[in-house]
N, C-alpha and C positions, 0 to 999 in steps of 0.2 A: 660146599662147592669147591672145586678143585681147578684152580687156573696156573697157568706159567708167570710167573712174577719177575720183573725185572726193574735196575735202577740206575738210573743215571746212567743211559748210555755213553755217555761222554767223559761227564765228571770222572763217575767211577771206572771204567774200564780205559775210558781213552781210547775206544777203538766203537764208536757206532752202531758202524755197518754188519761186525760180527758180530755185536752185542744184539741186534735186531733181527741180524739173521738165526739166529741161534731160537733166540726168542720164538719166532713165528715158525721154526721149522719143526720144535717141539710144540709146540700149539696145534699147527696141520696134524704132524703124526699119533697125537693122541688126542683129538678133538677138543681140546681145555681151552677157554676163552685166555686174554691177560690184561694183567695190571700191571701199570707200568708205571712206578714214583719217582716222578721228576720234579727235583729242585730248580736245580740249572737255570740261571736266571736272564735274562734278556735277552738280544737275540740269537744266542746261543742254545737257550730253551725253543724257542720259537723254531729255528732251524730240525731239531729233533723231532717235535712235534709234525713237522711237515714231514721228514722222513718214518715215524709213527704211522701216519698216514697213507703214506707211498707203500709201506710192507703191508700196512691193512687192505687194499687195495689188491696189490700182489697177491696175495695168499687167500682173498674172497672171505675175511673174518671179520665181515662187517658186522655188525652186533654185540660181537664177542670180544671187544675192547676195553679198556676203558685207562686213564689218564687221571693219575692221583698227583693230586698239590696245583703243581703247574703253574706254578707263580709267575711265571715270564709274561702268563698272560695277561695278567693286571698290571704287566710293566710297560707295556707299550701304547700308542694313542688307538681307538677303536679302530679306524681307518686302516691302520697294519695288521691289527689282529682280524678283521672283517673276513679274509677272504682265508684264513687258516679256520674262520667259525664256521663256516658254508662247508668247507671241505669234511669237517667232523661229523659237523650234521648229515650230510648227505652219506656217511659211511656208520652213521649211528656211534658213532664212538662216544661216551660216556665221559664224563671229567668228575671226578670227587674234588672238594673241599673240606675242612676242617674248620674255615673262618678263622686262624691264627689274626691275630694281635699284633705281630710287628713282622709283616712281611706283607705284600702284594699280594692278593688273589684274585683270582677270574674272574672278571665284571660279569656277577650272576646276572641282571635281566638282560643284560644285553647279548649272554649266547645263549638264554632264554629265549629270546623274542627270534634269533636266528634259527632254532631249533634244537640248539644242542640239548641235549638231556644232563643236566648237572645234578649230582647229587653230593649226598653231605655225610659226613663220616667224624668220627672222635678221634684217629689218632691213636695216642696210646691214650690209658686211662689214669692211675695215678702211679710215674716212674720219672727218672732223670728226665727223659724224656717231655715229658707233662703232670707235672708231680699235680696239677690240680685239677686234672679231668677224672669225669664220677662217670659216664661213663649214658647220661641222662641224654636220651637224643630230641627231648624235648629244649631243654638248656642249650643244645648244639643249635639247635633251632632259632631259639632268640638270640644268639651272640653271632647268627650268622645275618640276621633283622639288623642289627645293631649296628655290625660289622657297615652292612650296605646302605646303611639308613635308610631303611623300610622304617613305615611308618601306618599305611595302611589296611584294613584288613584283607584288602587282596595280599600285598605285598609280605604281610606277615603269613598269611598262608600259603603262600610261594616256598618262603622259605620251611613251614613245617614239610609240605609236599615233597623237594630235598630229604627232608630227614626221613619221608616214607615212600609212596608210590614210586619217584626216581632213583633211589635205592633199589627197587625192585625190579625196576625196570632194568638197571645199571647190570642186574645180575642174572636177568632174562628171565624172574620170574612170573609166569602168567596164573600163581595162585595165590595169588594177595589182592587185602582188598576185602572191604565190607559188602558182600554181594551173595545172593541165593546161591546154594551151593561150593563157597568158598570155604575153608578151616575157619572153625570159628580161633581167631587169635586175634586178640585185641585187648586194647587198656582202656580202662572205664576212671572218668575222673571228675570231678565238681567243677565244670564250668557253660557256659552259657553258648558259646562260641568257639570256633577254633584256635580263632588270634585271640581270646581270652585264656587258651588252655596254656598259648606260646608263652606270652607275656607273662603271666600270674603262677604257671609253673607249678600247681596245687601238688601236694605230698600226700595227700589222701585218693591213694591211686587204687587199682584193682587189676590183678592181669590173670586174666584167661589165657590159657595156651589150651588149642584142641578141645575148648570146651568143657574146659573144668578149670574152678579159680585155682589159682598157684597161690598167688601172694595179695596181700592185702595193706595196704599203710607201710609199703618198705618190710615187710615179714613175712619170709616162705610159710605156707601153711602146716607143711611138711618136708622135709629135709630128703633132699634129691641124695644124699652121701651112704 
Protein backbone atom coordinates (compact mmCIF):
# COMPACT_ATOMS: atom_id res chain seq x y z
CA UNK A 1 0.00 0.00 0.00
CA UNK A 2 1.16 3.32 -1.05
CA UNK A 3 0.59 6.37 1.45
CA UNK A 4 1.97 10.08 1.89
CA UNK A 5 4.26 9.85 4.87
CA UNK A 6 5.06 12.52 7.10
CA UNK A 7 7.07 13.68 10.41
CA UNK A 8 7.00 15.92 12.86
CA UNK A 9 5.41 18.69 11.63
CA UNK A 10 6.74 20.95 13.94
CA UNK A 11 9.71 19.34 15.47
CA UNK A 12 11.12 18.57 12.00
CA UNK A 13 10.23 21.21 9.67
CA UNK A 14 9.28 24.02 11.99
CA UNK A 15 6.72 25.05 9.72
CA UNK A 16 3.08 22.92 10.34
CA UNK A 17 0.74 24.41 8.46
CA UNK A 18 2.99 23.76 5.03
CA UNK A 19 4.18 20.54 6.40
CA UNK A 20 0.29 19.54 6.55
CA UNK A 21 -0.64 21.28 3.65
CA UNK A 22 1.74 19.71 1.44
CA UNK A 23 0.93 16.40 3.19
CA UNK A 24 -2.92 16.27 2.35
CA UNK A 25 -2.56 18.13 -0.92
CA UNK A 26 -0.61 15.12 -2.29
CA UNK A 27 -2.70 12.73 -0.67
CA UNK A 28 -6.04 14.43 -2.40
CA UNK A 29 -4.11 14.54 -5.83
CA UNK A 30 -3.10 11.04 -5.92
CA UNK A 31 -5.74 9.30 -3.73
CA UNK A 32 -3.02 7.68 -1.06
CA UNK A 33 -4.22 7.67 2.43
CA UNK A 34 -1.14 9.09 5.38
CA UNK A 35 0.97 8.23 8.05
CA UNK A 36 1.91 10.74 10.06
CA UNK A 37 5.10 9.90 12.92
CA UNK A 38 4.76 11.98 15.71
CA UNK A 39 7.04 12.41 18.47
CA UNK A 40 6.46 15.73 19.60
CA UNK A 41 5.67 15.50 23.06
CA UNK A 42 2.93 17.40 25.16
CA UNK A 43 1.04 19.85 24.39
CA UNK A 44 2.71 20.65 21.55
CA UNK A 45 2.02 17.03 20.12
CA UNK A 46 -1.58 17.59 21.18
CA UNK A 47 -1.81 20.83 19.29
CA UNK A 48 -0.63 19.06 15.88
CA UNK A 49 -2.85 16.34 16.34
CA UNK A 50 -5.78 18.72 16.57
CA UNK A 51 -4.50 20.40 13.40
CA UNK A 52 -4.07 16.59 11.88
CA UNK A 53 -7.50 16.69 12.25
CA UNK A 54 -8.60 19.99 11.04
CA UNK A 55 -6.67 18.91 7.45
CA UNK A 56 -8.49 15.59 7.73
CA UNK A 57 -11.56 17.25 7.82
CA UNK A 58 -10.58 19.82 5.20
CA UNK A 59 -9.58 17.46 2.51
CA UNK A 60 -12.75 14.55 3.40
CA UNK A 61 -9.77 11.83 4.07
CA UNK A 62 -11.54 10.45 6.85
CA UNK A 63 -10.38 6.91 6.79
CA UNK A 64 -7.41 7.30 5.15
CA UNK A 65 -5.37 8.43 8.25
CA UNK A 66 -3.55 7.37 10.57
CA UNK A 67 -1.13 8.67 13.61
CA UNK A 68 2.12 6.78 14.47
CA UNK A 69 3.67 6.91 18.19
CA UNK A 70 1.84 9.85 19.54
CA UNK A 71 3.18 9.92 22.70
CA UNK A 72 1.78 13.47 23.77
CA UNK A 73 -1.15 11.35 24.15
CA UNK A 74 -0.32 9.37 27.21
CA UNK A 75 1.25 12.62 28.46
CA UNK A 76 -1.74 14.48 29.33
CA UNK A 77 -4.79 13.74 32.22
CA UNK A 78 -7.78 11.71 30.07
CA UNK A 79 -10.08 14.84 30.52
CA UNK A 80 -7.66 16.90 28.02
CA UNK A 81 -7.08 14.19 25.70
CA UNK A 82 -11.20 13.27 25.81
CA UNK A 83 -12.16 15.59 23.40
CA UNK A 84 -9.05 15.28 20.69
CA UNK A 85 -10.26 11.19 21.16
CA UNK A 86 -14.00 11.95 20.06
CA UNK A 87 -12.56 14.04 17.30
CA UNK A 88 -10.39 11.11 15.88
CA UNK A 89 -12.85 8.81 16.25
CA UNK A 90 -15.55 10.50 14.52
CA UNK A 91 -13.09 11.03 11.50
CA UNK A 92 -11.83 7.32 11.70
CA UNK A 93 -8.36 8.34 12.16
CA UNK A 94 -6.12 5.41 13.26
CA UNK A 95 -3.25 5.72 15.93
CA UNK A 96 -0.33 3.05 15.79
CA UNK A 97 1.77 2.10 18.90
CA UNK A 98 4.85 0.14 19.35
CA UNK A 99 4.46 -0.09 23.40
CA UNK A 100 8.02 1.35 23.85
CA UNK A 101 9.57 1.09 27.37
CA UNK A 102 10.54 4.44 28.35
CA UNK A 103 8.30 6.86 26.77
CA UNK A 104 4.41 7.55 27.26
CA UNK A 105 1.85 6.02 25.04
CA UNK A 106 -1.69 6.36 24.12
CA UNK A 107 -3.90 5.07 26.97
CA UNK A 108 -5.18 2.05 24.62
CA UNK A 109 -8.52 1.29 26.37
CA UNK A 110 -9.36 4.46 26.98
CA UNK A 111 -9.41 5.61 22.97
CA UNK A 112 -10.70 2.19 22.79
CA UNK A 113 -13.69 2.57 24.71
CA UNK A 114 -13.99 6.11 22.83
CA UNK A 115 -13.84 4.63 19.54
CA UNK A 116 -10.67 5.14 18.15
CA UNK A 117 -9.27 2.42 16.25
CA UNK A 118 -5.54 1.78 17.71
CA UNK A 119 -3.32 -0.49 16.25
CA UNK A 120 0.10 -1.94 17.04
CA UNK A 121 3.04 -1.99 14.87
CA UNK A 122 7.21 -3.04 15.54
CA UNK A 123 8.97 -0.28 14.67
CA UNK A 124 12.22 -1.08 13.23
CA UNK A 125 13.14 -4.78 13.81
CA UNK A 126 16.70 -5.37 14.79
CA UNK A 127 18.97 -1.79 14.04
CA UNK A 128 20.32 1.45 16.18
CA UNK A 129 17.14 2.03 16.20
CA UNK A 130 15.73 -1.10 18.08
CA UNK A 131 18.51 -3.47 18.07
CA UNK A 132 16.17 -5.98 19.96
CA UNK A 133 13.03 -6.29 17.92
CA UNK A 134 12.45 -9.75 16.02
CA UNK A 135 10.01 -8.65 14.38
CA UNK A 136 7.11 -11.24 16.20
CA UNK A 137 3.72 -9.34 16.22
CA UNK A 138 2.60 -11.90 18.70
CA UNK A 139 5.52 -10.63 21.26
CA UNK A 140 4.37 -6.93 20.19
CA UNK A 141 1.25 -8.09 21.53
CA UNK A 142 2.16 -9.18 25.02
CA UNK A 143 4.61 -6.15 25.77
CA UNK A 144 1.83 -4.04 24.67
CA UNK A 145 -0.39 -6.35 27.76
CA UNK A 146 2.41 -5.61 29.80
CA UNK A 147 3.04 -2.34 28.87
CA UNK A 148 -0.92 -1.38 29.92
CA UNK A 149 -1.26 -3.94 32.47
CA UNK A 150 -3.91 -6.07 30.92
CA UNK A 151 -4.18 -8.83 32.84
CA UNK A 152 -7.33 -10.42 31.60
CA UNK A 153 -8.34 -12.49 28.86
CA UNK A 154 -10.45 -9.93 27.30
CA UNK A 155 -7.90 -7.44 27.83
CA UNK A 156 -5.13 -9.64 26.45
CA UNK A 157 -7.03 -10.07 23.56
CA UNK A 158 -7.54 -6.35 22.98
CA UNK A 159 -4.39 -6.16 22.70
CA UNK A 160 -3.55 -9.34 20.27
CA UNK A 161 -6.63 -7.72 18.04
CA UNK A 162 -4.10 -4.33 17.83
CA UNK A 163 -1.67 -6.60 16.40
CA UNK A 164 -4.22 -7.91 13.91
CA UNK A 165 -7.97 -6.99 12.84
CA UNK A 166 -6.96 -3.06 13.68
CA UNK A 167 -4.03 -3.18 11.73
CA UNK A 168 -6.33 -3.99 9.01
CA UNK A 169 -8.54 -1.87 9.58
CA UNK A 170 -5.68 0.90 10.12
CA UNK A 171 -5.06 0.20 6.37
CA UNK A 172 -8.66 -0.22 5.04
CA UNK A 173 -8.38 -3.69 4.42
CA UNK A 174 -11.69 -5.39 3.98
CA UNK A 175 -9.93 -8.82 3.21
CA UNK A 176 -8.78 -10.18 6.33
CA UNK A 177 -9.90 -12.33 8.63
CA UNK A 178 -10.76 -15.88 9.21
CA UNK A 179 -14.18 -15.98 7.26
CA UNK A 180 -15.89 -18.04 4.15
CA UNK A 181 -14.35 -16.73 1.22
CA UNK A 182 -11.48 -14.87 2.73
CA UNK A 183 -7.39 -15.61 1.60
CA UNK A 184 -6.62 -18.35 3.47
CA UNK A 185 -3.66 -16.61 5.33
CA UNK A 186 -3.13 -17.44 8.63
CA UNK A 187 -0.70 -19.05 11.53
CA UNK A 188 -1.62 -22.16 13.23
CA UNK A 189 0.08 -22.56 16.57
CA UNK A 190 -0.24 -24.87 20.12
CA UNK A 191 -2.38 -23.15 22.23
CA UNK A 192 -5.67 -23.46 23.78
CA UNK A 193 -6.84 -19.91 23.71
CA UNK A 194 -6.00 -16.68 22.41
CA UNK A 195 -4.57 -14.95 25.47
CA UNK A 196 -2.69 -18.37 25.88
CA UNK A 197 -1.20 -17.84 22.28
CA UNK A 198 -0.24 -14.02 23.66
CA UNK A 199 1.34 -14.82 26.84
CA UNK A 200 3.11 -18.39 26.17
CA UNK A 201 4.28 -17.14 22.69
CA UNK A 202 4.79 -20.99 21.47
CA UNK A 203 7.68 -21.36 18.49
CA UNK A 204 6.00 -24.25 17.11
CA UNK A 205 4.27 -22.14 14.54
CA UNK A 206 2.76 -22.89 10.91
CA UNK A 207 2.08 -20.24 8.27
CA UNK A 208 -0.08 -20.52 5.57
CA UNK A 209 0.01 -17.76 3.01
CA UNK A 210 -2.83 -18.19 0.10
CA UNK A 211 -3.25 -21.64 1.12
CA UNK A 212 -0.29 -23.38 1.01
CA UNK A 213 2.34 -23.82 4.23
CA UNK A 214 5.32 -21.57 3.80
CA UNK A 215 7.12 -22.33 6.92
CA UNK A 216 6.99 -24.42 9.74
CA UNK A 217 8.92 -24.15 13.30
CA UNK A 218 10.83 -20.73 12.22
CA UNK A 219 11.95 -22.63 8.70
CA UNK A 220 10.91 -21.54 4.98
CA UNK A 221 9.91 -24.74 3.47
CA UNK A 222 11.34 -23.49 0.45
CA UNK A 223 13.36 -20.57 -0.33
CA UNK A 224 11.53 -17.41 -1.91
CA UNK A 225 15.28 -16.19 -3.29
Amino acid sequence: MEVVGGLDPCGIDNDPIAHLSILFELADKFDRGIDIHLHDSGELGLWQIARIIDFTERYQRQGRVMISHAFCLGMKNWAQVLPLAERLAANRISLMTTAPADIAIPPFAELLCAGVNVCLGSDGIRDAWTPMGNGDMLERAMLLAFRCGMRTDAEICAAFEAAASNGARALGRSDYGLATGQTANLLLLPAETLSEAVVARPLARTVISRGIVVAKNGSLLQSRL
